[in-house]
C-alpha positions in Angstrom: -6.6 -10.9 -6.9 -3.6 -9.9 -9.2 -3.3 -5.9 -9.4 -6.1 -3.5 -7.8 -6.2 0.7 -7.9 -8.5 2.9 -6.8 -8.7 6.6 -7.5 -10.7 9.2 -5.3 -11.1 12.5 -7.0 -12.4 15.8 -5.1 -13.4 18.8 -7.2 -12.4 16.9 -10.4 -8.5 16.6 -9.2 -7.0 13.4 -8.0 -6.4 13.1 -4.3 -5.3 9.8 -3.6 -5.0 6.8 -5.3 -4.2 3.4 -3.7 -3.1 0.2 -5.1 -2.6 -3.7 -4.5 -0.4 -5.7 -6.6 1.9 -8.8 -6.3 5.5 -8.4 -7.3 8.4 -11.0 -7.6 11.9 -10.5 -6.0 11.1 -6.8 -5.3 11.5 -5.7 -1.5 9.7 -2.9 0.4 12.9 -0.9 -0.2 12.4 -1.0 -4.0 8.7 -0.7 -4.1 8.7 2.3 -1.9 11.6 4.3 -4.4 8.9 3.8 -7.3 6.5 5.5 -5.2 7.2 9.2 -5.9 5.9 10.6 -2.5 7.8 8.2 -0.3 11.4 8.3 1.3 13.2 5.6 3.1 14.7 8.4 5.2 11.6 9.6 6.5 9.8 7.0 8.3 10.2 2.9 8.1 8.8 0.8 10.5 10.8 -1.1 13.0 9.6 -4.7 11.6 10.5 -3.2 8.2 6.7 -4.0 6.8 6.5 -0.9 6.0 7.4 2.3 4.8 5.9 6.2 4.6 5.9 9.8 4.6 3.4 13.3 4.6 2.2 12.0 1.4 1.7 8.2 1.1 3.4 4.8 2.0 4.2 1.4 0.6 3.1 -2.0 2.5 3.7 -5.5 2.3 0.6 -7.5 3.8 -0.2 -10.9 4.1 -2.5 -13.1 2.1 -2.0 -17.2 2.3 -5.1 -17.7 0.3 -4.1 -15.7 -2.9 -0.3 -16.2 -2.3 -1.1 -19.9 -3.7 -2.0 -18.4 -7.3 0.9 -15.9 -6.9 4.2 -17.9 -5.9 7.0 -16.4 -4.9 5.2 -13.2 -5.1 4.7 -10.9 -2.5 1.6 -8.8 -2.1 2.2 -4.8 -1.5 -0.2 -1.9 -1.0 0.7 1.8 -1.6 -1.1 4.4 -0.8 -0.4 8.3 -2.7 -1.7 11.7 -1.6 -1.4 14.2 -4.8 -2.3 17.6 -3.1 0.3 18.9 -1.1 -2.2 20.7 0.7 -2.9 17.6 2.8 0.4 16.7 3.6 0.6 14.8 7.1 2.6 11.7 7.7 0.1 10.4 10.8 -3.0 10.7 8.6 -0.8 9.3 5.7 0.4 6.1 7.8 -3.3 5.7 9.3 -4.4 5.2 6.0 -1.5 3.2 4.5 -2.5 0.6 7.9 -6.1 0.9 7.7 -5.8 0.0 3.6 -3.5 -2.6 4.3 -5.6 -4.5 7.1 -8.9 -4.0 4.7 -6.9 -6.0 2.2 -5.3 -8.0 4.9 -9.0 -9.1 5.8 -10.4 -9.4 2.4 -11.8 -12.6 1.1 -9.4 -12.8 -1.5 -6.6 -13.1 1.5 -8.5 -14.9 4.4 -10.6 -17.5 2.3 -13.8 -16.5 3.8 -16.5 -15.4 2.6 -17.7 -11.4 2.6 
């Protein structure tokens, strides 16, 4: 697993796209400012895991297995919603948590099979 992104078009226009990538030295506070649809000031979670707003969120998740060919590395997800039209920071969080357990659960993190 080094750098994953999925795109999901509706109507032939982008609507989300989410991501997986390792990065070294960077912290959720840094990841989340290169995400352009998420704040620090909106909505952080107490643990500090994770980070979102009405339109996407950054995540850093777990994964022994991988984390062996990725040292010092940390593994985030991000999730971004383009169309403002579907702006809501539950439904963005739900899917920022429901991403980043998928991943969380993969193969690739848990050594198991599929």
């Amino acid at each position: 697993m080094g750098r994953t992104h999925c795109e999901v078009i509706v109507d032939g226009k982008l609507a989300v796209s989410a991501f997986s990538e390792w990065k070294k030295g960077d912290s959720l506070t840094k990841v989340a400012r290169s995400n352009p649809f998420v704040s620090l000031d909106e909505y952080t979670s107490a643990d500090g895991t994770y980070a979102w707003s009405n339109r996407g969120g950054v995540r850093i998740v777990p994964c022994p297995v991988a984390e062996k060919e990725h040292p010092e590395r940390d593994l985030f997800v991000r999730v971004l919603i383009y169309d403002k039209e579907f702006e809501n920071s539950d439904a963005a969080k739900r899917l920022l948590l429901d991403y980043a357990e998928a991943v969380a659960e993969s193969s690739a993190c848990t050594g198991s099979a599929s």
